[in-house]
N, C-alpha and C positions, 0 to 999 in steps of 0.2 A: 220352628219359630213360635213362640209361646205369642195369647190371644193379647189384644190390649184394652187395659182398664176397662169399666165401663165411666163416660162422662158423668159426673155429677152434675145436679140441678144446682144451681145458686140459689142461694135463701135471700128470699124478695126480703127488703130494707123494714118491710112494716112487720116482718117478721119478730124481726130482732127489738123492737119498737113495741112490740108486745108481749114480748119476754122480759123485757125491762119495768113495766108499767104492773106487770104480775108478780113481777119481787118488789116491786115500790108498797105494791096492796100489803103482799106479806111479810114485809118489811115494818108498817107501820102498824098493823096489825099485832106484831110481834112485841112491839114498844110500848104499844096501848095497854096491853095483857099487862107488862111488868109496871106498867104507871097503875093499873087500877091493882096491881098484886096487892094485898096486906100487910107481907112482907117489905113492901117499897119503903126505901126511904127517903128523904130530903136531899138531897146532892148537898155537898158541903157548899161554899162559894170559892170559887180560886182565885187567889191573892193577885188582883189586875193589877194596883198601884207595883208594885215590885215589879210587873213583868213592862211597862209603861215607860218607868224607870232605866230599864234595860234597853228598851227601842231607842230614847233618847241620844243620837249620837254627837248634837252640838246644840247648843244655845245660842238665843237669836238677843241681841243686848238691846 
């Protein structure tokens, strides 16, 4: 009869909670870098009125 598993510990909730808050850091960190880059440019603006347009599915008279 072969041995069984050993039980895992559960990862407490503030765990995961703090894993998440340490990619948020490096996350925006990451953002900032390419916002202050040199290389950065202007985002173009994307064509709202068209997409506005689109959502419209009836008129109110």
């Amino acid at each position: 009869m072969s041995k069984r598993p050993t039980p895992k510990k559960r990862k407490p909730k503030s765990a995961g909670r703090t894993q998440h808050s340490v990619f948020l850091i490096n996350e925006v960190r990451r953002l900032r870098k390419l916002q202050n880059s040199p290389y950065a440019t202007i985002a173009a603006p994307k064509n709202k009125a068209e997409k506005a347009l689109k959502g419209i599915t009836r008129v109110k008279a």
